[in-house]
C-alpha positions in Angstrom: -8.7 8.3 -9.5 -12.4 9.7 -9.3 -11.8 10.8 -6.1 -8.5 13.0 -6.6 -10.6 14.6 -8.8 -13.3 15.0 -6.7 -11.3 16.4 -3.9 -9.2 18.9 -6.4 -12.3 20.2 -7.9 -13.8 20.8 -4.2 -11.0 22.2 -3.2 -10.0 24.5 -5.9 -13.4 26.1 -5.8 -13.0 27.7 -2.7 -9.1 28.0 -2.4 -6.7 29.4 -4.9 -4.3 25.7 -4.8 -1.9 25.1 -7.3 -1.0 21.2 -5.9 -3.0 18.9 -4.3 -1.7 15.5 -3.4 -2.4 12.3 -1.1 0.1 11.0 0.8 -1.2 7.1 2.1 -0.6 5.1 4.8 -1.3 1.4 4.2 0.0 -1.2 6.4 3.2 1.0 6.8 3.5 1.2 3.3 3.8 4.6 2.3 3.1 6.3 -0.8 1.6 9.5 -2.9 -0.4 10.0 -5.7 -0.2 13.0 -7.9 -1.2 11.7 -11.4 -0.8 15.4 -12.9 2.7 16.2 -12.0 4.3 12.2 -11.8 7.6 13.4 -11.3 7.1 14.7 -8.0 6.5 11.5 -6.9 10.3 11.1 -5.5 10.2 14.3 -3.9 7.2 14.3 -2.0 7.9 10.4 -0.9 11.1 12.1 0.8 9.1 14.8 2.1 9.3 14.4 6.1 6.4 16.7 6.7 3.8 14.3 5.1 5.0 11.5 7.5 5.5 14.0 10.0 1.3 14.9 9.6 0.6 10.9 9.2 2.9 10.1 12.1 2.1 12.4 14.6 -1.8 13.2 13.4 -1.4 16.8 13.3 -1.9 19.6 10.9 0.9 21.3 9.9 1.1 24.7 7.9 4.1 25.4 6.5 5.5 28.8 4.3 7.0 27.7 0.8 10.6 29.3 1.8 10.1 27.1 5.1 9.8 24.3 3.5 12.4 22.1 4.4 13.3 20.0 1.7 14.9 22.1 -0.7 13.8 20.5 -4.4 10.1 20.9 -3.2 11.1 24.3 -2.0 12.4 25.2 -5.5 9.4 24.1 -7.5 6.6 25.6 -4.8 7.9 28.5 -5.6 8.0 28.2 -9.4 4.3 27.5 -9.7 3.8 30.2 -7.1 2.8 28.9 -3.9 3.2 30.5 -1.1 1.9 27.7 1.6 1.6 24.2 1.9 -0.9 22.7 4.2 -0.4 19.0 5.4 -4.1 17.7 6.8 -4.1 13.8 8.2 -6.7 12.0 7.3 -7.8 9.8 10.5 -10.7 7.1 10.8 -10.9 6.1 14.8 -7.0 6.0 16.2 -5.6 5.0 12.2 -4.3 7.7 10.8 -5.2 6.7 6.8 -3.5 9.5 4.7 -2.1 13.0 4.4 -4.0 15.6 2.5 -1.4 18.0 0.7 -2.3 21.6 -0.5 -0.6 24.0 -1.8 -2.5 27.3 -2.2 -1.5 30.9 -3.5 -3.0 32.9 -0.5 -1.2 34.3 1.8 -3.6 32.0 4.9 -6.3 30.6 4.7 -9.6 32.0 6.0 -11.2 29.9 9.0 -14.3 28.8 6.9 -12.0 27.5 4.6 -9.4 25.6 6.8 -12.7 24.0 8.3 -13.9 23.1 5.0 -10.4 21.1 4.8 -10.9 19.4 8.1 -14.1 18.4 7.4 -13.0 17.5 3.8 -10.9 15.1 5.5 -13.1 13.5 8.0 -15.5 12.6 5.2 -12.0 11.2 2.7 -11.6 8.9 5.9 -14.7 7.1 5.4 -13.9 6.8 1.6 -10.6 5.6 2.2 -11.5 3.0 5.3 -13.8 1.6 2.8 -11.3 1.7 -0.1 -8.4 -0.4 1.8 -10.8 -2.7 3.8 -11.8 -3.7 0.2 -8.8 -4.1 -1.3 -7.5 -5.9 2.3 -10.6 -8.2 1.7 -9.5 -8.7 -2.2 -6.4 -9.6 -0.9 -7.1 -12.0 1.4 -9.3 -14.0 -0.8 -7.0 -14.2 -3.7 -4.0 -15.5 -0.9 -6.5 -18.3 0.2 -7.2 -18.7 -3.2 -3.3 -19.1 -3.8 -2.9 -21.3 -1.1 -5.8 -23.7 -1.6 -4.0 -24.2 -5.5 -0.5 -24.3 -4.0 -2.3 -27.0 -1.6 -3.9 -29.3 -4.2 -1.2 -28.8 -6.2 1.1 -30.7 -3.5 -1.5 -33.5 -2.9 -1.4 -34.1 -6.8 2.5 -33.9 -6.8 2.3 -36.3 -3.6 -0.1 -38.9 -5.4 2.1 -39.0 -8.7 5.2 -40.0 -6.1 3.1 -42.7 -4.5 1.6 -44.1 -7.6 5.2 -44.2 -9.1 6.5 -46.0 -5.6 3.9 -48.7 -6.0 4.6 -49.8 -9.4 8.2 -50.5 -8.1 8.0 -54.0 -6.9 10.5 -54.6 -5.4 14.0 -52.3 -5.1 17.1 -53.5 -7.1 20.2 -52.8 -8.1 18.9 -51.4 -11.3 16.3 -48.9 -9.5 17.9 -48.3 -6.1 18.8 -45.2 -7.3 15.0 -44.1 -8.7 13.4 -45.7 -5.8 15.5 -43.1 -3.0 15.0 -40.3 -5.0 11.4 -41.2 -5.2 11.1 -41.5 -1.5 13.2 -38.1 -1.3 10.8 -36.4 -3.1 8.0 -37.7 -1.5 9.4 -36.6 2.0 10.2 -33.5 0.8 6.2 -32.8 -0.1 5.1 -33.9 3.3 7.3 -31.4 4.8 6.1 -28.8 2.5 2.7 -29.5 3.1 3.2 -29.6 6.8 2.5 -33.5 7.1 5.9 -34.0 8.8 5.1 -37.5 10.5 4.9 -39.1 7.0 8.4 -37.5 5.5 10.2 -39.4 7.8 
């Protein structure tokens, strides 16, 4: 997305990273984008420290041989990493996302940990914006979906009535038709929440 990109350019030009990742939060739905590196995506799913950061809202700095999860250990070291910084990302009480860096230095320097933190306070915004959006999309294409489903059912429910009342009368020869007519019929009242007339 534009604004991974965003985020790794700003944050490559002032630190020496060699991963940087977004851990979300939606809904309790969790999940992490790294689109260069895709098969990370397991690891770094499993990786308690990111729902540690989102969970508890607190920054957590963490050595590469500290790192507890042992295939994440492995490959921080291969591309040389020697700390991984997990930053939430909060807007009021929500904690939105986890900010990941990995970086080559052996700490980072005060201006630029508050560079981070402030990197994240303005990602919050961006984010709140993002998933209120999409929440909005959402909700207009299930009313959307419901107001088919519903006309749908009044259709079905007319076809059943206008079949009913070119029956007559009921016979031997279309008992059989005529209850499963009325069947059906009930059956779409209870669907569509008109109980008193499925009866």
């Amino acid at each position: 997305s534009a604004i991974y990109a965003n985020v790794q350019t700003s944050i490559g030009s002032i630190i020496d990273t060699v991963l940087v990742e977004f851990f979300f939060n939606r809904k309790g739905q969790f999940s992490s984008l790294h689109p260069l590196v895709p098969e990370l995506q397991a690891l770094n799913a499993a990786d308690y420290l990111s729902y540690r950061a989102i969970h508890t809202g607190e920054t957590i700095l963490c050595p590469t041989e500290q790192h507890p999860h042992a295939a994440m250990r492995n490959i921080l070291t291969a591309i040389e990493a020697k700390n991984i910084i997990f930053l939430p990302i909060k807007y009021q009480t929500m904690t939105l996302a986890c900010l990941t860096v990995a970086f080559r230095e052996d700490a980072l320097t005060s201006a630029q940990h508050f560079f981070l933190t402030t990197l994240c306070a303005h990602l919050s915004l961006q984010l709140h914006d993002i998933f209120l959006h999409r929440e909005l999309d959402e909700e207009l294409h299930e009313r959307i979906r419901v107001e088919e489903c519903n006309l749908e059912l009044k259709n079905a429910i007319k076809l059943e009535k206008e079949a009913l009342a070119q029956i007559k009368e009921t016979t031997d020869g279309n008992a059989h038709l005529v209850s499963n007519l009325h069947a059906n019929l009930g059956g779409l009242y209870r669907i569509n929440g008109q109980t008193e007339f499925a009866k």
